[in-house]
PDB file as gemmi writes it, atoms N, CA and C in Angstrom:
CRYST1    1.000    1.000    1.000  90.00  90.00  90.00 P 1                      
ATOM      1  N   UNK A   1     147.879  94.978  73.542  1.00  0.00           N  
ATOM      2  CA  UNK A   1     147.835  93.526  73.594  1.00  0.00           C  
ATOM      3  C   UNK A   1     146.429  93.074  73.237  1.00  0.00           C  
ATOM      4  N   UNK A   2     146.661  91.770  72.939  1.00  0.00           N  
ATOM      5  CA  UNK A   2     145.372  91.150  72.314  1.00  0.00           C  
ATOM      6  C   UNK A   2     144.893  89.987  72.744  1.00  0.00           C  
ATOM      7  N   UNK A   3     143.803  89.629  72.932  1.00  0.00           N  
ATOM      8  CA  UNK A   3     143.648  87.933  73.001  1.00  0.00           C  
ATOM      9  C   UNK A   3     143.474  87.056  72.092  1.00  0.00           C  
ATOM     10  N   UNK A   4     143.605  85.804  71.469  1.00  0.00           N  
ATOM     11  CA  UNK A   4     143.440  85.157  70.509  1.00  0.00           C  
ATOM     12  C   UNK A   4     143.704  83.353  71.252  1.00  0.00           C  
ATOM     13  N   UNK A   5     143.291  82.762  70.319  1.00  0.00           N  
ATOM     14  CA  UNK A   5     143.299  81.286  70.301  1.00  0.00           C  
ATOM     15  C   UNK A   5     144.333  80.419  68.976  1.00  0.00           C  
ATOM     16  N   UNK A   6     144.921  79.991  69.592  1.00  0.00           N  
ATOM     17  CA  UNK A   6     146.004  79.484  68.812  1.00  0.00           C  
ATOM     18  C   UNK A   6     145.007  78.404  68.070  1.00  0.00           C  
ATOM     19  N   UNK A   7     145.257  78.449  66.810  1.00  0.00           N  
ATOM     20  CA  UNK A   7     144.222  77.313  65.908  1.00  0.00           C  
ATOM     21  C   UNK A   7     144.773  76.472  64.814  1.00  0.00           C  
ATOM     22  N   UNK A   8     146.305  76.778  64.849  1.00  0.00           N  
ATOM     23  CA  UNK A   8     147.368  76.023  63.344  1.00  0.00           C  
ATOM     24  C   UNK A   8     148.320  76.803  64.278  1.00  0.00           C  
ATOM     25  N   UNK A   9     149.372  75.401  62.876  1.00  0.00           N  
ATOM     26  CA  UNK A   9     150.608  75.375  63.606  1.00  0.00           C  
ATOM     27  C   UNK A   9     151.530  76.165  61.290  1.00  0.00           C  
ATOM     28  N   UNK A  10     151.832  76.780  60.817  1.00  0.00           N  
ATOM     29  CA  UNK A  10     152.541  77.088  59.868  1.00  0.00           C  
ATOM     30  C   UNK A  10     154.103  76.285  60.191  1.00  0.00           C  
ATOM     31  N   UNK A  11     154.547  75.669  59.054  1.00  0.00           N  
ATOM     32  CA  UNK A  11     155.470  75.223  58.717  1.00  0.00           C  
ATOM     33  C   UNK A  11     156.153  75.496  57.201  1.00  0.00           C  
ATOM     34  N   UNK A  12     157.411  75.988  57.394  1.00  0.00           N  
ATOM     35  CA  UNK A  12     157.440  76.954  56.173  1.00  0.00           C  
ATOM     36  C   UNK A  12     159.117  76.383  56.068  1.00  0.00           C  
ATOM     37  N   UNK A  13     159.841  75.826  54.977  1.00  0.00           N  
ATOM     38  CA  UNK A  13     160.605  75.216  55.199  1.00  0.00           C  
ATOM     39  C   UNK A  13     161.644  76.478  54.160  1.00  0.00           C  
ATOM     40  N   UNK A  14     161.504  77.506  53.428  1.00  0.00           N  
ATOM     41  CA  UNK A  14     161.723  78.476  53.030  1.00  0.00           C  
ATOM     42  C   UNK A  14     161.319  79.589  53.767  1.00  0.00           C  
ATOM     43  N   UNK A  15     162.378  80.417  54.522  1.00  0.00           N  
ATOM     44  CA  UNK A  15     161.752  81.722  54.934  1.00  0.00           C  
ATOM     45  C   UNK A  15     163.294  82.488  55.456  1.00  0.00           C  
ATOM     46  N   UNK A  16     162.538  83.590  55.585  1.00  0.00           N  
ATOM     47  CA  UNK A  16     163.335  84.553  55.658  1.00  0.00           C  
ATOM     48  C   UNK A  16     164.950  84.153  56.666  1.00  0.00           C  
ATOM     49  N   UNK A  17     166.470  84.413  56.762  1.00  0.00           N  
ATOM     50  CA  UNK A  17     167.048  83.747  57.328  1.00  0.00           C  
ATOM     51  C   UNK A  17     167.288  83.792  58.507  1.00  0.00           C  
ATOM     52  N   UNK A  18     166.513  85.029  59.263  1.00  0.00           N  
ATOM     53  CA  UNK A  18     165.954  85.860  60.515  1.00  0.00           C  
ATOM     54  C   UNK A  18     164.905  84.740  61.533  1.00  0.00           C  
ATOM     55  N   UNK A  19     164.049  83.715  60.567  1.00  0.00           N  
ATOM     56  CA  UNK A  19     163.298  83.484  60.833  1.00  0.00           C  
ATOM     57  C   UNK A  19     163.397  82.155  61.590  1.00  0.00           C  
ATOM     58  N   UNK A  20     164.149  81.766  61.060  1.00  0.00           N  
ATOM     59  CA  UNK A  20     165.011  80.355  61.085  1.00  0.00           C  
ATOM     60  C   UNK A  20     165.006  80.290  62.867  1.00  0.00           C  
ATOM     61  N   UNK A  21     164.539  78.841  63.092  1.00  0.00           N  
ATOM     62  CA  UNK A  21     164.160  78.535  64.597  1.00  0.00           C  
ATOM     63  C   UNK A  21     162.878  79.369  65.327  1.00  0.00           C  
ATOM     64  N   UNK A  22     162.022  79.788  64.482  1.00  0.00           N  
ATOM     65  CA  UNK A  22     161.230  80.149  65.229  1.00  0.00           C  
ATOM     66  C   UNK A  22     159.786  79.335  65.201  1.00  0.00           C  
ATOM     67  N   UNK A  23     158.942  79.380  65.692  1.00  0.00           N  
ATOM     68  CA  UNK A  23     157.367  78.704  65.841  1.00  0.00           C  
ATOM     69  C   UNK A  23     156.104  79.595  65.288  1.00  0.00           C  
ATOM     70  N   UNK A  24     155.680  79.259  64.457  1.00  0.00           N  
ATOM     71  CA  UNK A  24     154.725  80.040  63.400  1.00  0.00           C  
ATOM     72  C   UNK A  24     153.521  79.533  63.768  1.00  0.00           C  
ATOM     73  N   UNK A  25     152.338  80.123  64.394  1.00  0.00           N  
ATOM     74  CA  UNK A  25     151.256  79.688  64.627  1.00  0.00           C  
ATOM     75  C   UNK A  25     150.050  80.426  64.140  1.00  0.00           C  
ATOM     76  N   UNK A  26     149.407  80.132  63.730  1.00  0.00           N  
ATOM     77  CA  UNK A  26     147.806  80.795  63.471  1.00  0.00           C  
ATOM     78  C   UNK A  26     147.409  80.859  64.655  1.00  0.00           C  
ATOM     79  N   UNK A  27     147.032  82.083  64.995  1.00  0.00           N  
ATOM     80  CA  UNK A  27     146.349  82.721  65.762  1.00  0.00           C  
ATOM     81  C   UNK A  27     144.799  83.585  65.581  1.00  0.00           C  
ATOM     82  N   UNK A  28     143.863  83.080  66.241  1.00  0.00           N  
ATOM     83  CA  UNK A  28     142.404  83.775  65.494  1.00  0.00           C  
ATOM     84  C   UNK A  28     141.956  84.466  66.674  1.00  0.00           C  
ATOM     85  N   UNK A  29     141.787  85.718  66.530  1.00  0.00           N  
ATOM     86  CA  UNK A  29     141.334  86.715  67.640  1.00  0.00           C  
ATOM     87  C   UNK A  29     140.189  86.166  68.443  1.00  0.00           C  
ATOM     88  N   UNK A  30     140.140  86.911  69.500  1.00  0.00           N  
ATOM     89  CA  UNK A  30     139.008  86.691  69.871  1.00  0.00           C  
ATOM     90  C   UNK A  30     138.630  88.032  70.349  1.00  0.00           C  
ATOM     91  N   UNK A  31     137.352  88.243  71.377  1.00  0.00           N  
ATOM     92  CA  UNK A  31     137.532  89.079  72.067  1.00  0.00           C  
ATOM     93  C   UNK A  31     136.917  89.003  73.717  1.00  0.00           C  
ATOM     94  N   UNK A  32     137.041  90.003  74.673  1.00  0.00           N  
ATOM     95  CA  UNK A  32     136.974  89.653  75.849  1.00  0.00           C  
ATOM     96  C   UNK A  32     135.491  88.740  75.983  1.00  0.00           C  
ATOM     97  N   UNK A  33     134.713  88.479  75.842  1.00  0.00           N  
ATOM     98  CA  UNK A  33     133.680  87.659  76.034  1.00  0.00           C  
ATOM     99  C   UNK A  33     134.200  86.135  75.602  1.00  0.00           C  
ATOM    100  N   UNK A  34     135.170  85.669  75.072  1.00  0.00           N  
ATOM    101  CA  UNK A  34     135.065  84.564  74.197  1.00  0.00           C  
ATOM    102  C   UNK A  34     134.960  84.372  72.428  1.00  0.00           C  
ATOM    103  N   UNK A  35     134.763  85.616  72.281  1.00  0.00           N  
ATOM    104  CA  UNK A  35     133.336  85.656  70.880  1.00  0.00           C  
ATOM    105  C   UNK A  35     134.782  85.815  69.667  1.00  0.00           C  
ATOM    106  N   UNK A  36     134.698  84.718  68.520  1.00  0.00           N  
ATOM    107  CA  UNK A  36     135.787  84.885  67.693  1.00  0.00           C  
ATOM    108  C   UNK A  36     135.415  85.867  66.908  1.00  0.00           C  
ATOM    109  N   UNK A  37     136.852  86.670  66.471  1.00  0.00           N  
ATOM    110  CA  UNK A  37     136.517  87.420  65.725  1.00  0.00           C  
ATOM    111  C   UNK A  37     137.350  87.638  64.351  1.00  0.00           C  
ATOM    112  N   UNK A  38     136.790  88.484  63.184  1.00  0.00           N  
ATOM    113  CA  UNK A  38     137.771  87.552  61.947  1.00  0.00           C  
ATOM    114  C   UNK A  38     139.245  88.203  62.019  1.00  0.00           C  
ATOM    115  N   UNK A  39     139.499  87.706  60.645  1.00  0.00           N  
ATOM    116  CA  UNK A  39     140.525  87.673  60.135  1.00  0.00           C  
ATOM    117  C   UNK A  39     142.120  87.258  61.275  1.00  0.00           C  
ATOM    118  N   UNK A  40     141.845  85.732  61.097  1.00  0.00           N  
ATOM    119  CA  UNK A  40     143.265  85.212  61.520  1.00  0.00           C  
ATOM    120  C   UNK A  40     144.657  85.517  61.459  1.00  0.00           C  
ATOM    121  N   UNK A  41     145.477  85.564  62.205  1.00  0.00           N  
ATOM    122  CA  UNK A  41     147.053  85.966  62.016  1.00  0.00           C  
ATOM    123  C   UNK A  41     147.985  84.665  62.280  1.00  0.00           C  
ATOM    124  N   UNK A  42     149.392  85.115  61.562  1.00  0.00           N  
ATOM    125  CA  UNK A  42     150.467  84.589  61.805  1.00  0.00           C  
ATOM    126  C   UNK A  42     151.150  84.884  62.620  1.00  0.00           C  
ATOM    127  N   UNK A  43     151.723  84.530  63.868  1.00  0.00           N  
ATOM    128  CA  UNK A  43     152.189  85.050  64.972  1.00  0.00           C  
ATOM    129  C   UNK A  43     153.569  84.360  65.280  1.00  0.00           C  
ATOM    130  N   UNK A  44     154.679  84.449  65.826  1.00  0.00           N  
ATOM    131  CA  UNK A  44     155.650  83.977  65.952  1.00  0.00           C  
ATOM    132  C   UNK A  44     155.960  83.998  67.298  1.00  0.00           C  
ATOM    133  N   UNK A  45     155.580  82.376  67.900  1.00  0.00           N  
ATOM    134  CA  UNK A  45     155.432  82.025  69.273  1.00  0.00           C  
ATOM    135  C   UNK A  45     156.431  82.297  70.021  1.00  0.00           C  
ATOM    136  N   UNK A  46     156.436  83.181  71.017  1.00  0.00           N  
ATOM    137  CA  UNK A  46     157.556  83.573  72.330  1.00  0.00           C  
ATOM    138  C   UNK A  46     157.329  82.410  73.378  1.00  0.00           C  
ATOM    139  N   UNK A  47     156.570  81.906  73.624  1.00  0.00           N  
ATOM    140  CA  UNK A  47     156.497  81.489  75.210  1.00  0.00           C  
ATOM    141  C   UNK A  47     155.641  80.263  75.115  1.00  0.00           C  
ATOM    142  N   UNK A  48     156.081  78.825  73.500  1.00  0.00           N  
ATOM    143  CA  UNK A  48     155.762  77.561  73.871  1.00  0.00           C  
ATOM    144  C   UNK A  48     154.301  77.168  74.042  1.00  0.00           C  
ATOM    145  N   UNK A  49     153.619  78.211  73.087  1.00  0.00           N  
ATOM    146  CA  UNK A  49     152.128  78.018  72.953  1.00  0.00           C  
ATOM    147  C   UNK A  49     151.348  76.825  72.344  1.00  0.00           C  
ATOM    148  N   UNK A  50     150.307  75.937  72.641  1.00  0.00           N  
ATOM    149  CA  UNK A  50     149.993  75.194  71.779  1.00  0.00           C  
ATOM    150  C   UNK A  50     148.403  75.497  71.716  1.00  0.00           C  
ATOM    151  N   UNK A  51     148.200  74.631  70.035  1.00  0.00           N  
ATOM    152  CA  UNK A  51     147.119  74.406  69.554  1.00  0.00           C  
ATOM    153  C   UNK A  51     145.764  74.570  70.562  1.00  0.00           C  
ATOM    154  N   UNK A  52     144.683  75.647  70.645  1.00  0.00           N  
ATOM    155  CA  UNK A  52     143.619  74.923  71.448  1.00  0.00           C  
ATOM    156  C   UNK A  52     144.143  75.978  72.479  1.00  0.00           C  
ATOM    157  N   UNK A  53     145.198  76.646  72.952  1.00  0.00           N  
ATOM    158  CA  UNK A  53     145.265  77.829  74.062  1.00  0.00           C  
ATOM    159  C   UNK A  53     144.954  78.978  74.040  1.00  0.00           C  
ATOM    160  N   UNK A  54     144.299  79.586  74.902  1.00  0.00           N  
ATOM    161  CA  UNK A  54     144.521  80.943  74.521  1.00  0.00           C  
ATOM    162  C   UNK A  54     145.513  81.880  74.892  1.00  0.00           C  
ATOM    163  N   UNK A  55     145.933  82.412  74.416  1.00  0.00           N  
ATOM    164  CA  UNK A  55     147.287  83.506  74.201  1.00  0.00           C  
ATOM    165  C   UNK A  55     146.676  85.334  73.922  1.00  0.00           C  
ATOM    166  N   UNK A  56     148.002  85.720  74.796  1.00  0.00           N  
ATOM    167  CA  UNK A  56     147.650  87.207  74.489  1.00  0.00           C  
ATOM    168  C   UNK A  56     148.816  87.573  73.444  1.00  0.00           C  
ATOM    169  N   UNK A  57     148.574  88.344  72.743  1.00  0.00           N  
ATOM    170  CA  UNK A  57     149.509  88.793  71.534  1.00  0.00           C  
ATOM    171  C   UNK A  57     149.905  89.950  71.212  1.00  0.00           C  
ATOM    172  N   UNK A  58     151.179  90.265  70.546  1.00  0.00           N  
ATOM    173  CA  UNK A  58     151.114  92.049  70.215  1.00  0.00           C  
ATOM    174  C   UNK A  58     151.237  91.844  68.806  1.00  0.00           C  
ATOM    175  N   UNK A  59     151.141  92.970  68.074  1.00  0.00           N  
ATOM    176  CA  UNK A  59     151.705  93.180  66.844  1.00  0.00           C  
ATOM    177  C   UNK A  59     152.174  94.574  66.674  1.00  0.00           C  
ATOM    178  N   UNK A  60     152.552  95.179  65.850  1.00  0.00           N  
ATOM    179  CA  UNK A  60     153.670  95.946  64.806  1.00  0.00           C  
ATOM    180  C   UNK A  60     154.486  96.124  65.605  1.00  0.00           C  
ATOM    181  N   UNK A  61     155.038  97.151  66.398  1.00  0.00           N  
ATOM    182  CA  UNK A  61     156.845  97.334  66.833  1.00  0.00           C  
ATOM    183  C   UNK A  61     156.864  96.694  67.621  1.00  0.00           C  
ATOM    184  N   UNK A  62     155.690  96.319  68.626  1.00  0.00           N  
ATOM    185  CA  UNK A  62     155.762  95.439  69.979  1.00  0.00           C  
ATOM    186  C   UNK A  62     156.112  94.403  69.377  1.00  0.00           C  
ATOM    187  N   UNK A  63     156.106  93.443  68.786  1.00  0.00           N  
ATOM    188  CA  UNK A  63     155.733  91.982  68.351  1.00  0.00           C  
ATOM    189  C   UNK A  63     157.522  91.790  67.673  1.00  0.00           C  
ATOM    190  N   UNK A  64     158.047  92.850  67.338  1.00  0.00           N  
ATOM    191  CA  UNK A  64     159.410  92.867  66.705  1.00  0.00           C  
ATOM    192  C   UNK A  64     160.299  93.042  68.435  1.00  0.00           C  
ATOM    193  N   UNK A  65     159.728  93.453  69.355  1.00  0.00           N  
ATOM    194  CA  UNK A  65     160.620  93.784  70.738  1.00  0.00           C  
ATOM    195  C   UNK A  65     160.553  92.182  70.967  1.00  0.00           C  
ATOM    196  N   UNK A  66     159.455  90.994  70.832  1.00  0.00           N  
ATOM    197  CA  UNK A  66     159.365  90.272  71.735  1.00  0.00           C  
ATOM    198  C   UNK A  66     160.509  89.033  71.455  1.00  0.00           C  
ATOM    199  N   UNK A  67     161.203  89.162  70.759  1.00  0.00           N  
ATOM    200  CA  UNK A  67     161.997  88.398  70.013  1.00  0.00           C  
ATOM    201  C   UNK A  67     163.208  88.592  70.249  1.00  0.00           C  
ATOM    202  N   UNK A  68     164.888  87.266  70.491  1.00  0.00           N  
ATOM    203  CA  UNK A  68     165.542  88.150  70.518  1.00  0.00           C  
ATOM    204  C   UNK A  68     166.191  88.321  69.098  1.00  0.00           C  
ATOM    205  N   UNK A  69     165.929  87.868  68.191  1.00  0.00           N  
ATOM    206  CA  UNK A  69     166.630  88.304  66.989  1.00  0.00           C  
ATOM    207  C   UNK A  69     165.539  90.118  66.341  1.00  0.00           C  
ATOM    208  N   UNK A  70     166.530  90.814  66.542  1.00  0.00           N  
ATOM    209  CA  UNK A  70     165.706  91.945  65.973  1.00  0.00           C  
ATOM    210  C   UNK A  70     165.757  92.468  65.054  1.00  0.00           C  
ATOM    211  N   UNK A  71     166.524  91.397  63.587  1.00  0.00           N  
ATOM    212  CA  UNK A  71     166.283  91.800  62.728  1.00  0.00           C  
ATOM    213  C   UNK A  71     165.241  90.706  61.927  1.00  0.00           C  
ATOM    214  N   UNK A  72     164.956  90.197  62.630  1.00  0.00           N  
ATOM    215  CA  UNK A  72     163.689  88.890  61.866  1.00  0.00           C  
ATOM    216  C   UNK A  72     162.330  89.801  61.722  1.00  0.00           C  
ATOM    217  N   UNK A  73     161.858  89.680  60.289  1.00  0.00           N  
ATOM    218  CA  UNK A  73     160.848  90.636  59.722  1.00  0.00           C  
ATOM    219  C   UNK A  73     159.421  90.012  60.520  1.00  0.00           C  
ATOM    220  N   UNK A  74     159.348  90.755  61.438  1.00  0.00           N  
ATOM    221  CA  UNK A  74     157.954  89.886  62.349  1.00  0.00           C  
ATOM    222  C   UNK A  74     156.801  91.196  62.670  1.00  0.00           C  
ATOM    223  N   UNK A  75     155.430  90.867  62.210  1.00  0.00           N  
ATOM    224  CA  UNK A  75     154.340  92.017  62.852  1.00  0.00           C  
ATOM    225  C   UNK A  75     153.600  91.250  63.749  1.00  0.00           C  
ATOM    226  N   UNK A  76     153.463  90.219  64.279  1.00  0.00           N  
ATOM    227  CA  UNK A  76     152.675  89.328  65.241  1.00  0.00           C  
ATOM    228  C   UNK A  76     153.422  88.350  66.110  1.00  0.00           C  
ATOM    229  N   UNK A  77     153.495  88.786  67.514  1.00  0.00           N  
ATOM    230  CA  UNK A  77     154.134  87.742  68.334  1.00  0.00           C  
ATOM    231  C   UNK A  77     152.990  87.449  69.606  1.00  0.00           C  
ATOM    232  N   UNK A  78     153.357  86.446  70.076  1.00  0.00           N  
ATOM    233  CA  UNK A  78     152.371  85.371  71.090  1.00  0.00           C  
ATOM    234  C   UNK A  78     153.560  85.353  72.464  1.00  0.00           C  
ATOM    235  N   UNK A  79     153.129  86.501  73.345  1.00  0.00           N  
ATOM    236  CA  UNK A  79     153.607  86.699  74.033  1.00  0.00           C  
ATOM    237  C   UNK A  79     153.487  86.308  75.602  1.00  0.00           C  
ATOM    238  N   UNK A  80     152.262  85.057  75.709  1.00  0.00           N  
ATOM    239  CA  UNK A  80     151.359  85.111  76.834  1.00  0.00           C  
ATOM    240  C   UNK A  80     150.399  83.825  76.707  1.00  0.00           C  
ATOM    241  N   UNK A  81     150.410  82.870  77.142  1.00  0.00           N  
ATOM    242  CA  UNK A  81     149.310  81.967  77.104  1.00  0.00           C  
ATOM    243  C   UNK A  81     147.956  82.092  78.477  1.00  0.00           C  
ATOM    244  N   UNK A  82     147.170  82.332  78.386  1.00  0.00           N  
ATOM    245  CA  UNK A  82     145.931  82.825  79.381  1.00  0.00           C  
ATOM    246  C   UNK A  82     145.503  81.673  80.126  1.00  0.00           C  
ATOM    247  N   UNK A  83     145.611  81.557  81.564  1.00  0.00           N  
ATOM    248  CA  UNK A  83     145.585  81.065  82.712  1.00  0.00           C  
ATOM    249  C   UNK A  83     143.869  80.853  82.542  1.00  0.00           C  
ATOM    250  N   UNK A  84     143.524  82.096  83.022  1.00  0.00           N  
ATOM    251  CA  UNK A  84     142.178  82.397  83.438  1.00  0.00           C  
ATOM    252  C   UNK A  84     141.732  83.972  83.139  1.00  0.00           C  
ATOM    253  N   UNK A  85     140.508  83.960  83.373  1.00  0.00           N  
ATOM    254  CA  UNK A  85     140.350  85.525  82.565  1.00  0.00           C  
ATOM    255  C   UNK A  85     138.818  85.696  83.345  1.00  0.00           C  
ATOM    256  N   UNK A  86     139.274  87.072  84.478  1.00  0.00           N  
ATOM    257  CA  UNK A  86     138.207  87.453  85.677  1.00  0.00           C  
ATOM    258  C   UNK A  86     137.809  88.722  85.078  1.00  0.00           C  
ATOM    259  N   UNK A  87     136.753  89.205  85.576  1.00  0.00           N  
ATOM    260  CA  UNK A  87     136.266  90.556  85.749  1.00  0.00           C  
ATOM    261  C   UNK A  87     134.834  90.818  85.049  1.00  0.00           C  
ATOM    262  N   UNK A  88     134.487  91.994  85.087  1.00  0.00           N  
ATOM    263  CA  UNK A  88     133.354  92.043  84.205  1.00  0.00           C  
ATOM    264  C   UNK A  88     133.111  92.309  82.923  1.00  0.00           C  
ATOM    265  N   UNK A  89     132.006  92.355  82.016  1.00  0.00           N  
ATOM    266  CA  UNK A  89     132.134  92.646  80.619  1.00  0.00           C  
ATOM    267  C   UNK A  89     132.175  93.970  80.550  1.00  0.00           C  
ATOM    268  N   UNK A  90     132.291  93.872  78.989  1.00  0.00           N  
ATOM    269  CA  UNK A  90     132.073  95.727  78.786  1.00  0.00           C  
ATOM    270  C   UNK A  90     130.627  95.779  78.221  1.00  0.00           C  
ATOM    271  N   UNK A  91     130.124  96.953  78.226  1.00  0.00           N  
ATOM    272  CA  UNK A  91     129.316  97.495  77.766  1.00  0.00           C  
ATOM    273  C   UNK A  91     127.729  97.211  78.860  1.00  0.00           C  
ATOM    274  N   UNK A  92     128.645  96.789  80.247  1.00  0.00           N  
ATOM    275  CA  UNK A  92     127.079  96.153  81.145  1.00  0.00           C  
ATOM    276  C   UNK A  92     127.257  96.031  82.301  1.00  0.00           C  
TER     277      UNK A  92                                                      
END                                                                             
């Protein structure tokens, strides 16, 4: 699992027919400190995420479990929107 910040919403009025009813969001990593990190994903929202939250995420076979259609071609799902986030850092 991952953390990320939901930052776009994708609207795709052509797509796969698997895909149909689902919520397409840009998702941009982060990591445990806060600190963004690159390369953004497409994620296919489980659990009613919005813009501006942070979310925990899976991708490759996990991200295809979180769904119930299991034949919809999916490598990124948003499985988790983040409450709060305790403990200490790494490396200190």
């Amino acid at each position: 699992m991952q953390m990320g910040i939901v930052v776009g919403r994708i609207t795709a009025t052509r797509k796969d027919e698997n895909l149909v009813g689902t919520k397409l969001l840009i998702t941009q990593p982060i990591g445990l400190d806060g600190q963004v990190l690159p390369n953004p994903i497409i994620a296919v929202d489980t659990v009613g995420a919005g813009i501006g939250e942070r979310v925990i995420y899976v991708t490759g076979s996990m991200a295809s479990r979180a769904i119930r259609n299991k034949d919809a071609p999916i490598d990124a799902a948003i499985i988790g929107i983040i409450d709060s986030l305790e403990g200490t850092t790494l490396g200190g």
